[in-house]
Legacy VTK file of the C-alpha trace (Angstrom):
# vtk DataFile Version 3.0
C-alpha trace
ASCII
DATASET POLYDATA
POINTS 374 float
0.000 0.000 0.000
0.992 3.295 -1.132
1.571 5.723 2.048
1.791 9.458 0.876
3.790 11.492 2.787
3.556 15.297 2.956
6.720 17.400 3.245
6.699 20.267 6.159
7.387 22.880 3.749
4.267 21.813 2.076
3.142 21.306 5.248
3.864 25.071 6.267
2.438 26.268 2.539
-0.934 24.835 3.230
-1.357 25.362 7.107
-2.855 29.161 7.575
-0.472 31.451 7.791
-0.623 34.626 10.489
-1.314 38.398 8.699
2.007 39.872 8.434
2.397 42.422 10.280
4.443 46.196 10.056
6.959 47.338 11.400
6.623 50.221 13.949
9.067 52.581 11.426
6.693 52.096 9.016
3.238 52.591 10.862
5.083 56.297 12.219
5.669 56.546 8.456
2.269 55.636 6.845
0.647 58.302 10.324
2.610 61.328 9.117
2.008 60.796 5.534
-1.561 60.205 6.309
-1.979 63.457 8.890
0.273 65.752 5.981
-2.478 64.852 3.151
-5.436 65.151 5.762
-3.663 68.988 6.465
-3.439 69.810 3.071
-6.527 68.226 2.352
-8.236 70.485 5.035
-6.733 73.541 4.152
-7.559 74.184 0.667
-11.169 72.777 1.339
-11.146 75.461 4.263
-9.446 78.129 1.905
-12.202 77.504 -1.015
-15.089 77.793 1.133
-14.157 80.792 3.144
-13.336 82.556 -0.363
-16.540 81.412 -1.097
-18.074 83.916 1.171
-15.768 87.213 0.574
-13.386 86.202 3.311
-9.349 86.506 3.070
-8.796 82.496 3.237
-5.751 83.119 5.268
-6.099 86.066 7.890
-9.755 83.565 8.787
-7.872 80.234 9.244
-4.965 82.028 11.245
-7.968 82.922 13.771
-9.287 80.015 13.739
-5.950 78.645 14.572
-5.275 80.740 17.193
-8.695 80.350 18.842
-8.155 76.535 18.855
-4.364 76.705 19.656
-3.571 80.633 20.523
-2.231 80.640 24.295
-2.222 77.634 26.948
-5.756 78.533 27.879
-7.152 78.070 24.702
-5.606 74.637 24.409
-6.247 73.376 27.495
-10.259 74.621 26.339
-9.981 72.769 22.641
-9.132 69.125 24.563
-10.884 69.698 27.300
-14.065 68.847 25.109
-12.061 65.994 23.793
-11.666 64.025 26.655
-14.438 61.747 26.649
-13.870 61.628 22.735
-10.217 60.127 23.404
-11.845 57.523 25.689
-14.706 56.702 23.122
-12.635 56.572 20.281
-10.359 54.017 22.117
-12.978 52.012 23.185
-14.483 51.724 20.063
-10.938 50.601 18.058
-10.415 47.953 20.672
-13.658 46.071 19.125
-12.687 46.998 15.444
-9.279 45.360 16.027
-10.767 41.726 17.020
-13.232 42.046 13.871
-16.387 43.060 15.783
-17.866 46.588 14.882
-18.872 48.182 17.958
-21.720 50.776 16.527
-23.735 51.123 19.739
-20.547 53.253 21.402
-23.155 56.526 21.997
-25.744 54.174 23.848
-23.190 52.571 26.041
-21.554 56.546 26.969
-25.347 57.406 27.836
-25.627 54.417 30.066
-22.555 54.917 31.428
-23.381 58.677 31.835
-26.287 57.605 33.835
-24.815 55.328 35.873
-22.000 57.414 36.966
-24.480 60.713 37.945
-26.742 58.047 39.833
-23.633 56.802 41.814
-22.196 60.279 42.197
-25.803 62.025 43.599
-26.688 58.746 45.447
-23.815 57.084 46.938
-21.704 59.366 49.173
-20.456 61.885 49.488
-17.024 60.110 50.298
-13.554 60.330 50.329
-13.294 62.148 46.393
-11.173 59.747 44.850
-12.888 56.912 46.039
-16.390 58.573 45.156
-14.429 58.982 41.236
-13.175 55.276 41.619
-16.842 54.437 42.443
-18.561 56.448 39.159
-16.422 55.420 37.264
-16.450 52.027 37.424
-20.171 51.929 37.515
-20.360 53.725 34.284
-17.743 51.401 32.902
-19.253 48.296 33.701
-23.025 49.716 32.603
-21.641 49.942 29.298
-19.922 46.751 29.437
-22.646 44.506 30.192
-24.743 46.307 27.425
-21.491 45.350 24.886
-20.769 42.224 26.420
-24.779 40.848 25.638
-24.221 42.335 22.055
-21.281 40.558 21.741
-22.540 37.023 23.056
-25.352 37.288 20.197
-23.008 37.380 17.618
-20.773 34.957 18.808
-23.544 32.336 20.082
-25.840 32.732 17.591
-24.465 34.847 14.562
-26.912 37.771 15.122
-24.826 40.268 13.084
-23.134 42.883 15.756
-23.772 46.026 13.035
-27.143 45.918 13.217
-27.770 44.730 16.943
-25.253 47.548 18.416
-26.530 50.115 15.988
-30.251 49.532 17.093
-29.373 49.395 20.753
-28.699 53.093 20.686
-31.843 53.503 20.391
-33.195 51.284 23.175
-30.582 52.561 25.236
-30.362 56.364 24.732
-34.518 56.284 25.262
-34.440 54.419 28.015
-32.151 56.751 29.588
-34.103 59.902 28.404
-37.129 58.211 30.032
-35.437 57.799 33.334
-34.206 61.201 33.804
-37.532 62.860 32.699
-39.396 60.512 34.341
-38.421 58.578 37.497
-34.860 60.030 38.140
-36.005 63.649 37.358
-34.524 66.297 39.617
-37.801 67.775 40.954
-36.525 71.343 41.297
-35.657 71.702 37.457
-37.784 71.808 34.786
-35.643 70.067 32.035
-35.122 66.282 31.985
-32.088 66.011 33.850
-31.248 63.638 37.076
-29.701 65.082 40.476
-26.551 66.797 40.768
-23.233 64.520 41.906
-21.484 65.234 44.896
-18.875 68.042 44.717
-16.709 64.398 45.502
-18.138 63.090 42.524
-16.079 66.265 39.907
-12.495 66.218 39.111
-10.728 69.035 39.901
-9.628 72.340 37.442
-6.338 72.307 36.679
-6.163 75.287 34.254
-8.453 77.963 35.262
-11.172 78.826 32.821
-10.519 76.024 30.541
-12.563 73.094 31.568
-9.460 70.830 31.744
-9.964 68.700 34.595
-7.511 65.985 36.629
-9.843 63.547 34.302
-7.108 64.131 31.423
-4.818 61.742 33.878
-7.878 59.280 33.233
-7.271 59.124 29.534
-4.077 58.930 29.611
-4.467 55.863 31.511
-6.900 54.785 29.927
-4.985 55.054 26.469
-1.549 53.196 28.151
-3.688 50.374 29.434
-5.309 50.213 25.541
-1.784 50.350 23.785
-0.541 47.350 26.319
-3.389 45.107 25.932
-3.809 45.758 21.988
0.033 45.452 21.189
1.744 43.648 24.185
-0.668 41.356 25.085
-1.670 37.953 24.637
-5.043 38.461 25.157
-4.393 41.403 22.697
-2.771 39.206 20.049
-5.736 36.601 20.850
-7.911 39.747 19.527
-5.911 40.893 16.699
-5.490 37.239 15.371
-9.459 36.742 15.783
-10.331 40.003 13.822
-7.500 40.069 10.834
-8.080 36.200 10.544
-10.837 34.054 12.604
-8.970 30.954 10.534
-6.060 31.051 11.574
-6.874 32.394 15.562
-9.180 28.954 15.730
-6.674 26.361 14.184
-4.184 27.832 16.377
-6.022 27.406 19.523
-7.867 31.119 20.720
-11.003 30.402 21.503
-12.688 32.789 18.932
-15.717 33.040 20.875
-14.538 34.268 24.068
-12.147 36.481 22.145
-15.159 38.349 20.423
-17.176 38.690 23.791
-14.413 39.747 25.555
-13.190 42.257 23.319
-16.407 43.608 23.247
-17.115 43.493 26.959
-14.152 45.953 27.465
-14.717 48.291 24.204
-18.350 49.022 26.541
-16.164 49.416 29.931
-14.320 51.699 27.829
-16.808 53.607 26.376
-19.126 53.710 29.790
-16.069 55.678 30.881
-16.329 58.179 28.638
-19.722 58.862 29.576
-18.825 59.071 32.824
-16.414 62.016 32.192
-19.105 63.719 31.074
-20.421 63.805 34.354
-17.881 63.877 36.552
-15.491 65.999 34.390
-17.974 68.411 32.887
-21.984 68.510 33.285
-22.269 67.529 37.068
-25.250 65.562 36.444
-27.161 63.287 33.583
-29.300 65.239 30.981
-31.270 63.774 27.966
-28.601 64.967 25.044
-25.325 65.216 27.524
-23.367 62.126 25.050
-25.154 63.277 21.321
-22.896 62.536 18.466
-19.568 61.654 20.636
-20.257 58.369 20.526
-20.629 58.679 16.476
-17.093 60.417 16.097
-15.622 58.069 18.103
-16.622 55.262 15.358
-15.345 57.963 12.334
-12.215 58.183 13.981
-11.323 54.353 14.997
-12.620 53.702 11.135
-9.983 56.484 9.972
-7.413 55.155 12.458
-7.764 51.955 11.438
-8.093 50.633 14.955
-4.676 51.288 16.366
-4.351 52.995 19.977
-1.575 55.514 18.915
-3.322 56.541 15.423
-6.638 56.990 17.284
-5.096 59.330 20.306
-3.280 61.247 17.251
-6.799 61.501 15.111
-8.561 62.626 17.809
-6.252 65.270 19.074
-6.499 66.471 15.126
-10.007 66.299 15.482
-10.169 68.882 18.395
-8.254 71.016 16.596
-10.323 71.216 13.416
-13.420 71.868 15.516
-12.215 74.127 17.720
-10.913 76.274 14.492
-14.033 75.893 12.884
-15.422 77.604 15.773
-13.139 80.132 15.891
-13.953 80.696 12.172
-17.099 81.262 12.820
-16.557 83.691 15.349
-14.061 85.866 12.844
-16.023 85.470 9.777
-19.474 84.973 8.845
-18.918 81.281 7.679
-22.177 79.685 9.474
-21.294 76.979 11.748
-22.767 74.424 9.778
-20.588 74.903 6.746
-18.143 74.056 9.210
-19.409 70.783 9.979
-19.895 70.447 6.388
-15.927 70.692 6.090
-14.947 68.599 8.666
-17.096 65.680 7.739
-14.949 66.317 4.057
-12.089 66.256 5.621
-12.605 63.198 7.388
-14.167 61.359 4.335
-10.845 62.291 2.324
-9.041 60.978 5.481
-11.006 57.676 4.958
-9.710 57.169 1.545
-6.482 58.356 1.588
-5.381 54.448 1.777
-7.312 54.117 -2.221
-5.578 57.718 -2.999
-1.539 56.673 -2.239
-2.257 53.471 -3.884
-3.829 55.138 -7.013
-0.510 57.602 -6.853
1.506 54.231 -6.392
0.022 52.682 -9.407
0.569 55.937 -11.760
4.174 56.329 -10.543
4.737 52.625 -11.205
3.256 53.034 -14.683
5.337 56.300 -15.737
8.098 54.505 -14.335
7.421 51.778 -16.843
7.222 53.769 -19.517
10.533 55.535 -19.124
12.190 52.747 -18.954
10.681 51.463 -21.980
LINES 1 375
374 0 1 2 3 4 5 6 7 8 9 10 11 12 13 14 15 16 17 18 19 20 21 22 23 24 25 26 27 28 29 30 31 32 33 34 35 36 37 38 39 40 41 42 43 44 45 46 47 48 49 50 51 52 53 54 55 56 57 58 59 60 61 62 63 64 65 66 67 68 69 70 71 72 73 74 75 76 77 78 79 80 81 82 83 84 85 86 87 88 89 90 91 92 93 94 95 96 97 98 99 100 101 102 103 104 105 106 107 108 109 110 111 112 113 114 115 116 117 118 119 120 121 122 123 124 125 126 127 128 129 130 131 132 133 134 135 136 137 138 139 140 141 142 143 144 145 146 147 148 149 150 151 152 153 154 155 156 157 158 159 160 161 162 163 164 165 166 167 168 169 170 171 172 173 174 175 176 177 178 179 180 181 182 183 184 185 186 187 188 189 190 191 192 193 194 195 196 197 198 199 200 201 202 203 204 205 206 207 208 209 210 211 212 213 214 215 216 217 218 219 220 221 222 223 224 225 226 227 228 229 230 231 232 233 234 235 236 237 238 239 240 241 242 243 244 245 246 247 248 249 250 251 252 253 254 255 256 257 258 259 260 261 262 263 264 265 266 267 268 269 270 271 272 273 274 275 276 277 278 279 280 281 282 283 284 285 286 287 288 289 290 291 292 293 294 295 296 297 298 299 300 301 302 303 304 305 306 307 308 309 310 311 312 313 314 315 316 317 318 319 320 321 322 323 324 325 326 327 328 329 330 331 332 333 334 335 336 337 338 339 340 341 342 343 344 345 346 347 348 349 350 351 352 353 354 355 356 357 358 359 360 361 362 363 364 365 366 367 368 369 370 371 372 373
């Protein structure tokens, strides 16, 4: 009888093979490139519309500028707002990276908004940082379990994790509007918001008139803890494996299932924190709109960033910049604010596809270069 016998090279041809993977000199390389054409990108869109309107393109985006990033104050103001965002964002790109699309990021923030003002008005006031600990970690694991669940459909049962996360904002964000205009109302306002937290409940100022709390310490946390787990871990390699390539992560051993829940469990942990800082670094309390569209630019900017911790922090800080500007363009011209919008969500589309535009430049260098030599 004939035994055949199967050489390991061809063993090693036909077993799946792991994505290959970058080098760090390269991802720094393929960031800058990608933040220079986003720049240029957003300057002569900026330039054409404000000509548009009889304004000197330049003098207006040097205001804007120096509104966003004119004096310490006004920086500390323009990331201020972009605290929670950093949080979000990260959240958010830890799902993308393990192949599960996290849509339901605003829901989770508003549950972990609400959770954090109900343990901040109603539990304590204590020792501040505990109280903080406390909120925080309430919001975080509100908008875990609500992740986790959406996660456990699509890896039990294949209920696709697009559609389930994106409908759960709904469910979620009106449940929570319910509660604080009905039930969890403060009874001596008028609008649908809950109780204020405990002054022990707020982070601290730490540049006067700015909004820029001690929460920034949070994020920066936050995003350390993010870059281990996605890049030095195993569980993060369990996660990367299971997103570029569920093949290869199950004939190697990673329990894809439990990689997809978990991964999903922490991208709500992460993004209950960020509604948290809205609370406890900025409203005070729980109101019926306090997370709208964060949650939304948080997906835009893990899509643009494609998922990495680094890219993401560097994306968003961009991002606070351009609306900060716009808002400072607003203030020196007549450009309406939602022309501004208008050029930001541009800028962010070109950002998007500035992967398709190098390679199209790659391909017509490639072909002039054949024809020269030819």
């Amino acid at each position: 009888m004939d035994v055949q016998t199967t050489s390991p090279q061809e063993t090693n041809a036909t077993a799946p093979q792991p994505p290959a993977r970058p080098g760090w000199r390269t991802l720094v390389g393929r960031q800058a490139l990608a933040i220079g054409y986003t720049v240029v990108i957003g300057l002569v869109l900026a330039a054409v519309l404000i000509s548009s309107q009889g304004y000197d393109p330049f003098l207006t985006i040097q205001a804007g500028l120096e509104y966003a990033v004119g004096d310490p104050t006004q920086i500390a103001r323009t990331f201020a707002w972009g605290l929670p965002l950093y949080v979000a964002a990260l959240g958010v790109a830890i799902a993308f990276r393990s192949g599960m699309f996290n849509i339901g990021a605003e829901g989770q923030m508003y549950a972990g908004a609400l959770a954090a003002a109900l343990a901040g008005a109603y539990i304590g006031p204590m020792f501040s940082p505990f109280h903080l600990v406390v909120c925080t970690v309430a919001a975080g694991v509100a908008g875990g379990l609500i992740a986790a669940g959406l996660g456990w459909l699509r890896a039990a049962w294949g209920v696709d994790e697009v559609l389930s996360t994106l409908l759960s904002n709904y469910i979620v964000i009106l449940f929570c509007a319910y509660l604080a205009i009905g039930p969890l109302r403060d009874a001596t306002r008028q609008s649908g918001t809950t109780k204020e937290v405990a002054d022990t409940a707020r982070f601290d100022e730490i540049v006067s008139r700015s909004g820029l709390t001690t929460a920034v310490f949070v994020v920066v946390l936050v995003a350390i803890v993010i870059w281990w787990l996605s890049e030095r871990s195993v569980l993060g390699y369990r996660w990367r494996m299971t997103g570029e390539s569920p093949a290869f992560a199950s004939s190697v051993g990673i329990d894809v299932f439990r990689a997809r829940v978990s991964s999903m469990a922490l991208s709500g942990f992460v993004c209950g924190i960020a509604g948290s800082l809205l609370v406890t670094a900025s409203q005070g309390r729980f109101w019926t709109e306090i997370a709208s569209g964060i949650g939304w630019d948080g997906v835009l900017i893990a899509l643009v960033a494609r998922s990495r911790p680094v890219a993401t922090v560097i994306w968003v800080s961009v991002y606070c910049v351009m609306r900060s500007a716009a808002r400072g363009i607003e203030q020196a011209s007549e450009v309406p604010s939602e022309l501004s919008l208008v050029l930001i969500s541009a800028i962010i589309i070109a950002a998007a596809a500035q992967a398709r535009v190098f390679h199209q430049f790659a391909q017509l260098r490639h072909r002039l270069g054949s024809l020269r030599r030819s």
